[in-house]
N, C-alpha and C positions, 0 to 999 in steps of 0.2 A: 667400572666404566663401560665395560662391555655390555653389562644389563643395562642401565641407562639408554646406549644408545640402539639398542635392539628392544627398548619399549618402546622410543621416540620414533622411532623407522616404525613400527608395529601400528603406532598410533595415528601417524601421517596418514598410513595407507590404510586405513577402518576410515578417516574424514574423507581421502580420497575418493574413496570407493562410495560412501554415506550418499556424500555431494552427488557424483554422480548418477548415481541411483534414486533420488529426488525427484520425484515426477514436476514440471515445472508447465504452471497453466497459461502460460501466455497471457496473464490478466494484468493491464496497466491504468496506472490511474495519472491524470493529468490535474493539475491544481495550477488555478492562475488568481492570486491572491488579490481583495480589493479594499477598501474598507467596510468594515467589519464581514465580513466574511468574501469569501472563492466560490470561485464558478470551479468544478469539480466535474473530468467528464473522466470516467469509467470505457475502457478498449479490450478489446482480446483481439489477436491480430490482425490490428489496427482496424475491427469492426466495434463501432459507438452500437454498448449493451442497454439495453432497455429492462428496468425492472430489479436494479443491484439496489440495495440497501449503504446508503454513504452515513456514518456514523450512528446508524440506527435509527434514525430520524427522520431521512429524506428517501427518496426513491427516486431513479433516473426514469426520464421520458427515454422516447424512442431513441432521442440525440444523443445518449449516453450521457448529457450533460446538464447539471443541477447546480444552482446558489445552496450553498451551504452557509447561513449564519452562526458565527462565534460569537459566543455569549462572553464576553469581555469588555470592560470599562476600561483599559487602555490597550496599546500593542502590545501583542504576546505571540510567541509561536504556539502553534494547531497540531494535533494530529487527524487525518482521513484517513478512515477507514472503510472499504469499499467489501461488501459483502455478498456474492451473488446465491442466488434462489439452491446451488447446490453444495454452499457453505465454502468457498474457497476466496480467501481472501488475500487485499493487496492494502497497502497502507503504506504515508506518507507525511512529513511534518511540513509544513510551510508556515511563515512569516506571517503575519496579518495586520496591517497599518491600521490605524485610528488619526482622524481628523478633526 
């Protein structure tokens, strides 16, 4: 019982510690879903990036923000994935209607 709970104590604090030690890029992606695809704008503290790669496909303007089309015959959920020019990436799933 003792080893048990002196692995779980052991092991909380290597996540604890992991987590914190995490360098965290401030990079945010915003998805406002439409039919057939989201308008998709890319932020890093709260400045709209220019030039991120959204699902490998599109590339953001100056505005951080780009139409992303899903390729889908009825509604499904999407994932974004937001890639910039020094590989750090954010990602997100949203809903996507069909009319």
């Amino acid at each position: 019982m003792n080893k048990t709970l002196l692995a779980l104590g052991t092991s909380l604090f290597l996540s604890a510690s992991l987590a914190t030690a995490m360098p965290t890029s401030n990079l945010e992606i915003d998805v406002e879903p439409m039919d057939g695809g989201a308008w998709v704008k890319v932020t890093k503290e709260g400045h709209p990036l220019a030039g991120v790669k959204v699902n490998d496909e599109y590339t953001t303007p100056e505005s951080g923000r780009v139409f992303v089309r899903v390729h889908s015959e009825s509604a499904s959920s999407a994932e974004f994935v937001a890639t910039t020019a020094d590989n750090q990436k954010v990602s997100t799933h949203a809903f996507i209607p069909r009319q």
